[in-house]
MIVO-461341 format. One record per residue (C-alpha): residue number from 0; residue in one letter; y, x, z. Coordinates in nm, 4 decimals. Layout:
N
   i aa       py       px       pz
 NUM  a        Y        X        Z
...
END
This chain:
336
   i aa       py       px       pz
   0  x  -7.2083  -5.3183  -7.5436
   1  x  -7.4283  -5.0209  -7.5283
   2  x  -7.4903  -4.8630  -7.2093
   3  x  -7.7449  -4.5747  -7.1408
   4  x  -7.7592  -4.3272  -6.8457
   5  x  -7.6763  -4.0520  -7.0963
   6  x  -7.4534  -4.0160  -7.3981
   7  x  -7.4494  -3.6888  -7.5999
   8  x  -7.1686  -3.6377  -7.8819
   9  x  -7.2625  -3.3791  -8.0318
  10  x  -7.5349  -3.2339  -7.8198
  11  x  -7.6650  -2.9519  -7.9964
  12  x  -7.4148  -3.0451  -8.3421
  13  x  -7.0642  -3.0546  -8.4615
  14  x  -6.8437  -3.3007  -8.6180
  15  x  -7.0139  -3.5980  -8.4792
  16  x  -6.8240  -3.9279  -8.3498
  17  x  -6.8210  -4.2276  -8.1791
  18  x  -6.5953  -4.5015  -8.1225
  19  x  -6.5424  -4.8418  -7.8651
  20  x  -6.3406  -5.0503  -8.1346
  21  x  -6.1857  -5.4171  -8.0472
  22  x  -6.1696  -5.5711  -7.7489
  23  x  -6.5126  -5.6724  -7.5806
  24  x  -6.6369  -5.3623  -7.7488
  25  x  -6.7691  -5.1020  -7.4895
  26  x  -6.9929  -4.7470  -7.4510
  27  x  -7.1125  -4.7265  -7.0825
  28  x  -7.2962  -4.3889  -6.9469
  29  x  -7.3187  -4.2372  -6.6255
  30  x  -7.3271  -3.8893  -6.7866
  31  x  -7.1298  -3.8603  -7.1364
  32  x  -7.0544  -3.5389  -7.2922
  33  x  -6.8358  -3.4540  -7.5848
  34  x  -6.9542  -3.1510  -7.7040
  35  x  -7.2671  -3.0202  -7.5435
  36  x  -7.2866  -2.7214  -7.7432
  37  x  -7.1632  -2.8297  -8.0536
  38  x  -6.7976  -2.8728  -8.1831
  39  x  -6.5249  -3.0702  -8.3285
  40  x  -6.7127  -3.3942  -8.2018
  41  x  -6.5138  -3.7031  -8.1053
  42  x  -6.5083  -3.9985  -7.8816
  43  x  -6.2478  -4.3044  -7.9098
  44  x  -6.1122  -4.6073  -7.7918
  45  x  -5.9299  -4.8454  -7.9782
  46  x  -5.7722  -5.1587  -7.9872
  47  x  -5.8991  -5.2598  -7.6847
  48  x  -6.2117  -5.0873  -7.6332
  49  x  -6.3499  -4.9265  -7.3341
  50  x  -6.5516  -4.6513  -7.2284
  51  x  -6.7166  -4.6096  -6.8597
  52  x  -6.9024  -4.3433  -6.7422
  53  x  -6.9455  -4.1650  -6.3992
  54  x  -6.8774  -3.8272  -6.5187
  55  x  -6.7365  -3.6742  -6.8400
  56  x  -6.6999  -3.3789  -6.9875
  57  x  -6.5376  -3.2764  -7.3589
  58  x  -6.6860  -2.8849  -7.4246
  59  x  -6.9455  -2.8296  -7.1606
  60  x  -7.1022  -2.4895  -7.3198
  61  x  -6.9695  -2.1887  -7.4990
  62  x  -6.8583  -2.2180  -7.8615
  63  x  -6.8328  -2.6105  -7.7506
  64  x  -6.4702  -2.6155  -7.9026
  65  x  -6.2163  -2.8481  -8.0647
  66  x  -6.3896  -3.1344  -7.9370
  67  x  -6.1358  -3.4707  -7.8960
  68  x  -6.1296  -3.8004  -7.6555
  69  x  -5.8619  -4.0466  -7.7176
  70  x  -5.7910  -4.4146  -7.5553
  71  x  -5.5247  -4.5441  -7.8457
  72  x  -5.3659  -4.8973  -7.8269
  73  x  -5.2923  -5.1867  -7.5954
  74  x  -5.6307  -5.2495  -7.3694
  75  x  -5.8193  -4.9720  -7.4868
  76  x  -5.9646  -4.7739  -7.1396
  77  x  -6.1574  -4.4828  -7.0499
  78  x  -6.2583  -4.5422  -6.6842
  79  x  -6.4766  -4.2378  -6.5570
  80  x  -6.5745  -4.2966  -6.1942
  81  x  -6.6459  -3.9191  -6.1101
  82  x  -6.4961  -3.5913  -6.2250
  83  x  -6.3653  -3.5357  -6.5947
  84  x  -6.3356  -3.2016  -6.7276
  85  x  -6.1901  -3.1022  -7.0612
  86  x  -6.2938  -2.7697  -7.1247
  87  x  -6.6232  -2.6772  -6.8931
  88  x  -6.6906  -2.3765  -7.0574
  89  x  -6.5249  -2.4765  -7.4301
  90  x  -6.1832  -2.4294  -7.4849
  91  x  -5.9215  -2.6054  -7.6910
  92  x  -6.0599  -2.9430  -7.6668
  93  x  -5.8704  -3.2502  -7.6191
  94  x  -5.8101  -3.6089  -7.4030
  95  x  -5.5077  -3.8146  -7.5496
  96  x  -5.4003  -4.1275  -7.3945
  97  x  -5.1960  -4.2847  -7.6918
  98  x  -4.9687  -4.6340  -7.7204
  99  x  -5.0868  -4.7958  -7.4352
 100  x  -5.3889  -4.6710  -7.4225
 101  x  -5.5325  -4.5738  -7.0798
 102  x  -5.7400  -4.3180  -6.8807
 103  x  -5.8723  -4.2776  -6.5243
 104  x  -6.0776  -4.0933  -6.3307
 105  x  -6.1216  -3.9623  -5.9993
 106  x  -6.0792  -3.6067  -6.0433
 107  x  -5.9370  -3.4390  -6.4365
 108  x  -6.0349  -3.0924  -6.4291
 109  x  -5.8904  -2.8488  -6.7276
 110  x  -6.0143  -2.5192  -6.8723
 111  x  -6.3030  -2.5504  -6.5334
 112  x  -6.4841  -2.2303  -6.6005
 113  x  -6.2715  -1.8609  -6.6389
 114  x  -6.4483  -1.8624  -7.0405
 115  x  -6.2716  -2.2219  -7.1038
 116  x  -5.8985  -2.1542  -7.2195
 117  x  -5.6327  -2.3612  -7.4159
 118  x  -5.7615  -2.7234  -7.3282
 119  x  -5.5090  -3.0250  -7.3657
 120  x  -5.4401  -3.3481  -7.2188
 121  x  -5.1376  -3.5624  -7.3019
 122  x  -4.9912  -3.8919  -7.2876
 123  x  -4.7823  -3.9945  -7.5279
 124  x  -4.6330  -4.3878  -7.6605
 125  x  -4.5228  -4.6552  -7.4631
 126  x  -4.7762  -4.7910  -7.2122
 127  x  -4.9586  -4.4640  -7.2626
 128  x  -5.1207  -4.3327  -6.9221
 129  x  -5.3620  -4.0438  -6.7633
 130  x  -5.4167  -4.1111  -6.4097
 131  x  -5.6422  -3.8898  -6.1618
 132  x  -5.6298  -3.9057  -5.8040
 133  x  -5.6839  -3.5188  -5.8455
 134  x  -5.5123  -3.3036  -6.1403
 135  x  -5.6447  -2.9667  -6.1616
 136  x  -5.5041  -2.7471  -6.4486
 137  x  -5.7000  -2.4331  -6.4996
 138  x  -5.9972  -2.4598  -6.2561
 139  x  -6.0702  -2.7154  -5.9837
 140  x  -5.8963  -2.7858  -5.6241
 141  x  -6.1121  -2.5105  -5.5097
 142  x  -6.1413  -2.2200  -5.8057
 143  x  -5.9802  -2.1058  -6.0503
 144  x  -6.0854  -2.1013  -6.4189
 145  x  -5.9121  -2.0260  -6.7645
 146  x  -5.5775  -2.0247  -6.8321
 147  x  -5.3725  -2.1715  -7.1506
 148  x  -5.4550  -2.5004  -7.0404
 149  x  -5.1674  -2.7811  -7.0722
 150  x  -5.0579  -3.1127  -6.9651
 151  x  -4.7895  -3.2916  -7.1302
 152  x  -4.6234  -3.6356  -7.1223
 153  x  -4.3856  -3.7875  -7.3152
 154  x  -4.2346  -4.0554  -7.5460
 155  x  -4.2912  -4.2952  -7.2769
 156  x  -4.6340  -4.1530  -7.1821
 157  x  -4.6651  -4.1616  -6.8067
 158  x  -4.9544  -3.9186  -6.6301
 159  x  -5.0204  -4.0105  -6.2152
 160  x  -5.1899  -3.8523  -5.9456
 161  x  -5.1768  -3.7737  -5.6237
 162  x  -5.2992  -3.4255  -5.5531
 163  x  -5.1708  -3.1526  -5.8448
 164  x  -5.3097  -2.8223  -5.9114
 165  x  -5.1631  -2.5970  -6.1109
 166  x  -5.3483  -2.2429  -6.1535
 167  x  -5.1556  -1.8858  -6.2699
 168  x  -5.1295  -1.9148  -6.6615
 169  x  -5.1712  -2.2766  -6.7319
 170  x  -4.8341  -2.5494  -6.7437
 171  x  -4.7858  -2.9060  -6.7117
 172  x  -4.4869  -2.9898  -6.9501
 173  x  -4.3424  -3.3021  -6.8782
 174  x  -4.0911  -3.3364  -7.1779
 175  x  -3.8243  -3.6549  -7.3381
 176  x  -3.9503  -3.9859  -7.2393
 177  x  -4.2178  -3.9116  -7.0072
 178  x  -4.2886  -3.9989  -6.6819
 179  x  -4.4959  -3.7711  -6.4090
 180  x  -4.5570  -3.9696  -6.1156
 181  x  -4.6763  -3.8223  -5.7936
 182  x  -4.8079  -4.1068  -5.4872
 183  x  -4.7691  -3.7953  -5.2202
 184  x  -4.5484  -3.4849  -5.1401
 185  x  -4.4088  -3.3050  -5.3854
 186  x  -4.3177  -2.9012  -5.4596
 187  x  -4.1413  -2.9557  -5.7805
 188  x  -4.0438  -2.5921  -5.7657
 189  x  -4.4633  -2.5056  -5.7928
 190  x  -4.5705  -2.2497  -6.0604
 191  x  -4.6749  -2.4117  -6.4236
 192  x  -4.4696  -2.7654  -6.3301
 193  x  -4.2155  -2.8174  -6.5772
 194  x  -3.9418  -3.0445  -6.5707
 195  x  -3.7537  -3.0132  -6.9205
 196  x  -3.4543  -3.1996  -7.0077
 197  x  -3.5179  -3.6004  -7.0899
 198  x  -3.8238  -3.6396  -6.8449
 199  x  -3.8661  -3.8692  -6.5768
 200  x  -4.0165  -3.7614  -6.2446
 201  x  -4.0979  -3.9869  -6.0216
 202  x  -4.2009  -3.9009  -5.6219
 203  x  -4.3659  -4.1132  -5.3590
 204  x  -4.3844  -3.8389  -5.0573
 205  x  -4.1685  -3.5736  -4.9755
 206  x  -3.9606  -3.4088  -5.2820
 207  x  -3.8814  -3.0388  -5.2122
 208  x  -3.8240  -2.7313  -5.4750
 209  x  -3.6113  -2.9658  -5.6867
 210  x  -3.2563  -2.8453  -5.8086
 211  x  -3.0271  -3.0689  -5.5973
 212  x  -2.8435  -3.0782  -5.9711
 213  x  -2.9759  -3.3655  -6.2060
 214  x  -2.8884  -3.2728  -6.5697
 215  x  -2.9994  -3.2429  -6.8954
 216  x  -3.0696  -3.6577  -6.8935
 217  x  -3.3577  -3.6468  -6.6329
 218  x  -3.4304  -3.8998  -6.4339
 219  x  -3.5689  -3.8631  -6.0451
 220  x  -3.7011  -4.1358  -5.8642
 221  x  -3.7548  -4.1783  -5.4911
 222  x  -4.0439  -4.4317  -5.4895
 223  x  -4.1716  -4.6624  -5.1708
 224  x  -4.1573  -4.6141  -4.8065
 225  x  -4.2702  -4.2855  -4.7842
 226  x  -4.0460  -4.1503  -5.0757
 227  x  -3.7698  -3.8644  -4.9165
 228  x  -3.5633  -3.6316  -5.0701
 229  x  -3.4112  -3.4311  -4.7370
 230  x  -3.0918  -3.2473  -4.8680
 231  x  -2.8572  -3.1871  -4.5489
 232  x  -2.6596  -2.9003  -4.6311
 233  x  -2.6465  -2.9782  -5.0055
 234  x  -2.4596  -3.2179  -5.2440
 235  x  -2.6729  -3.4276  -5.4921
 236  x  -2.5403  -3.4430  -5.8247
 237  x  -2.6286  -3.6942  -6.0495
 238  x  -2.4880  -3.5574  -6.4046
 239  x  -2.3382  -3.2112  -6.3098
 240  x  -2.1391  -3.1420  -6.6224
 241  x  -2.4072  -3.3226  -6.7906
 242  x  -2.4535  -3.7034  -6.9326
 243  x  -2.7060  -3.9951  -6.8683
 244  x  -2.8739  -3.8903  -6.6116
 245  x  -3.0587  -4.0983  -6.3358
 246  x  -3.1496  -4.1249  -5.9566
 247  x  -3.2985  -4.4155  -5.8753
 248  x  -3.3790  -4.4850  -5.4890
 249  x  -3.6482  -4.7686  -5.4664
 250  x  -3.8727  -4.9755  -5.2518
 251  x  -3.7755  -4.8056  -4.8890
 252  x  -3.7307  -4.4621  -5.0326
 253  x  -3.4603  -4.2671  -4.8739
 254  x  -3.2018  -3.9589  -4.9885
 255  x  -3.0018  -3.7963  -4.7476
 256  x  -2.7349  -3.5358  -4.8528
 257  x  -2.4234  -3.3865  -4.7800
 258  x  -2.1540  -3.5386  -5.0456
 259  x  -2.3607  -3.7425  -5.3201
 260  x  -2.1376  -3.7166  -5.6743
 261  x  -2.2551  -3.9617  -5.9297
 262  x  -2.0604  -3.7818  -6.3096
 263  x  -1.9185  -3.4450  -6.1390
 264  x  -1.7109  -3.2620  -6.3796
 265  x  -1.5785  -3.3148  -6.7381
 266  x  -1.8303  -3.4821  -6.9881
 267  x  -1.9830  -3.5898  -6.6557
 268  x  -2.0655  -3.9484  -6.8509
 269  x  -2.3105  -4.2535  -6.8644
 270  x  -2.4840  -4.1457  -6.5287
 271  x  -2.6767  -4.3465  -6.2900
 272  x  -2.7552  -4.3869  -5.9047
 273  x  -2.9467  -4.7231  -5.8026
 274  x  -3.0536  -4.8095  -5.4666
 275  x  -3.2929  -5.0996  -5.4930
 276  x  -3.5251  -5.2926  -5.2504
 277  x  -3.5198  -5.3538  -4.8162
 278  x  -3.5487  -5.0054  -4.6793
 279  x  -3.4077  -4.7788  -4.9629
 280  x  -3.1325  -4.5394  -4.8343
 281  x  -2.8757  -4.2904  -4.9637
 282  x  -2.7389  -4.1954  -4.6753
 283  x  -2.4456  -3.8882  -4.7222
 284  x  -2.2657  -3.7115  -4.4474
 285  x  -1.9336  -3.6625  -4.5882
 286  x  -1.8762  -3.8897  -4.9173
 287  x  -1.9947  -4.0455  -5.1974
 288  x  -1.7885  -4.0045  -5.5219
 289  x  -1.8784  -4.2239  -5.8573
 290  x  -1.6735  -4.0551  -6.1790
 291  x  -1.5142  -3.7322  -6.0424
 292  x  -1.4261  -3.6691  -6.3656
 293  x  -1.6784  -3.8237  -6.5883
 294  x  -1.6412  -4.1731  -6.7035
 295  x  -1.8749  -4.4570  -6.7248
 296  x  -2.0980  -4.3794  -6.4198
 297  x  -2.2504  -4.6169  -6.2342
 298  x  -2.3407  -4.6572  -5.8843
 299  x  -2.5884  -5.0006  -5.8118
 300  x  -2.7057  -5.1484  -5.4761
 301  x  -2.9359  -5.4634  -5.4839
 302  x  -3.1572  -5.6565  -5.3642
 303  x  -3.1519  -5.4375  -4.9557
 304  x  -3.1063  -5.0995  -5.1122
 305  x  -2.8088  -4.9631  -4.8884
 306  x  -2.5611  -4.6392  -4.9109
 307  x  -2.4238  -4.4669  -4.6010
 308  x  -2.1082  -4.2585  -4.6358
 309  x  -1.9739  -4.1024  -4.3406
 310  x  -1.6376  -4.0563  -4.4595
 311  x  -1.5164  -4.1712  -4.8184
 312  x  -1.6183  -4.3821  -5.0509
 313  x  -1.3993  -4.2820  -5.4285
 314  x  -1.4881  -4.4409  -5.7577
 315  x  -1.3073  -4.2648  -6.0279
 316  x  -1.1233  -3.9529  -5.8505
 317  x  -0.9236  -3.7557  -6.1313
 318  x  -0.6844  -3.9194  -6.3654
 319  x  -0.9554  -3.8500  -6.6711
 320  x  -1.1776  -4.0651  -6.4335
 321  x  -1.2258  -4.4119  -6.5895
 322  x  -1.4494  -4.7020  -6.6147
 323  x  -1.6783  -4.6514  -6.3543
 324  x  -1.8254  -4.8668  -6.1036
 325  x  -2.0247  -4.9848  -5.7894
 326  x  -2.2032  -5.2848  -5.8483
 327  x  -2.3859  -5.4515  -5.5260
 328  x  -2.5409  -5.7567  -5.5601
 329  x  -2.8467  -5.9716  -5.4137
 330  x  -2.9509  -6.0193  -5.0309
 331  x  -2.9268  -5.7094  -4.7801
 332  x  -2.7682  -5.4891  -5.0233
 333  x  -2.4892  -5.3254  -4.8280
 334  x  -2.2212  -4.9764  -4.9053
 335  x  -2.0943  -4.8851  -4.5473
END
């Protein structure tokens, strides 16, 4: 272990590096900096190693660019206790959560300063995770700062917070196989957020701005008691014209809608609704269709998870409607 109240890669120089390799291995500092002026300097770690600091920054100065941060394999942490910026005044600098690797702090602050532009984060591999209880993209909670600055998840990356900030002219992407999870309300609508086609969104508040359409293979889940997706006047759609697809309803999360439609129209295939754990609700005024023309869809309710339909209940409504089900199955789980 070392630990020291300061740690400087790169303070004045470029191209410097240092690494946490193996498990037991650790760098501790209350202050660590990744570029102080210099650039193209790099922290890491690996295969179970672990960095701890209080407050972190990758590019603190001008010219303080290119710098890199990276938490890459099963074990391997970052745990910053403060604020971590990427970008102060530097731009295109980097923090990667890779594999499994793993990255938390308080507060992640991107491109902080209106001279810091084009800074990264992303989270990408299985196990792979960024979490902040605050996510600032392109200044802090309270300012604004540069703009070109990214977030992205994917290939089973997952990023989590619980306060998101998105600034005009910087993006959070979150693309195939990742997962953006949110522990509070949730404008999925907001300027810079980016739901593309494969990604995984997953809300523990109140979900509003979201297309009441799920397509393109997303996947949106309504997470714990506070979880609700309020959609009166509108019909939820769960593969509109559009093939595996997911809404999952879990742990006392609730969706209320109009008609729910699990595989709406032709090609409509493969698509999933599960309602899962005491307190979870779908609760639709009208009815609840599974396979209006698609085939293969699949409603689920276990394990207390319960669906409400006012009216009708129809599992495989056209005559090109075929093999789909509703499955229900363990204690409390109940289709009225």
């Amino acid at each position: 272990m070392i630990e020291t109240p300061e740690l400087y890669v790169g303070k004045y120089s470029s191209n410097n590096f240092a690494m946490a390799f193996g498990e037991g291995s650790e760098l501790a500092a209350t202050t660590l900096r990744v570029g102080q002026t210099g650039a193209n300097n790099s922290l890491a770690a690996s295969d179970g190693g672990r960095v701890t600091s209080e407050n972190g920054t990758l590019g603190y100065w001008i010219g303080s660019d290119g710098n890199t941060a990276s938490a890459m394999g099963a074990g391997s942490v970052w745990s910053n206790s403060g604020a971590l910026a990427v970008g102060e005044h530097g731009s295109d600098n980097t923090l990667m959560a890779f594999d499994g690797g793993r990255i938390e702090t308080t507060a992640l602050n991107l491109g902080v300063q209106t001279d810091s532009s084009n800074n990264t984060a992303f989270a990408m591999g299985a196990g792979a995770v960024i979490s902040a209880d605050e996510l600032n993209i392109g200044g802090t909670s309270d300012a604004a700062g540069g703009t070109g600055n990214r977030v992205s998840v994917l290939d089973g990356g997952r990023v989590e917070t619980r306060d998101l900030v998105i600034h005009d002219g910087n993006e959070l992407d979150l693309n195939d196989g990742g997962t953006f999870a949110v522990n509070n309300d949730f404008n999925a609508s907001m300027n810079g957020f980016n739901f593309n086609e494969g990604g995984t969104l997953e809300v523990s508040g109140r979900l509003t701005g979201q297309n009441h359409y799920i397509f393109g293979q997303r996947t949106i889940v309504m997470k714990g008691g506070n979880a609700l997706w309020f959609q009166p006047y509108n019909h939820v759609k769960v593969g509109n014209y559009s093939s595996g697809n997911t809404l999952r309803i879990l742990g006392g999360g609730r969706v209320y809608d109009r008609v729910t439609y699990i595989g709406e129209g032709a090609g409509a295939n493969s698509n999933l609704l599960e309602i899962a754990g005491s307190g979870s609700l779908l609760k639709s005024s009208w009815d609840v269709l599974v396979g209006e023309e698609g085939q293969a869809n699949r409603m689920v309710i276990r394990n207390g998870g319960s669906v409400q339909a006012d009216t009708h209940v129809f599992i495989g409504v056209e005559e090109e409607s075929s093999g789909n089900e509703v499955v229900i199955s363990g204690g409390g789980a109940s289709l009225k």
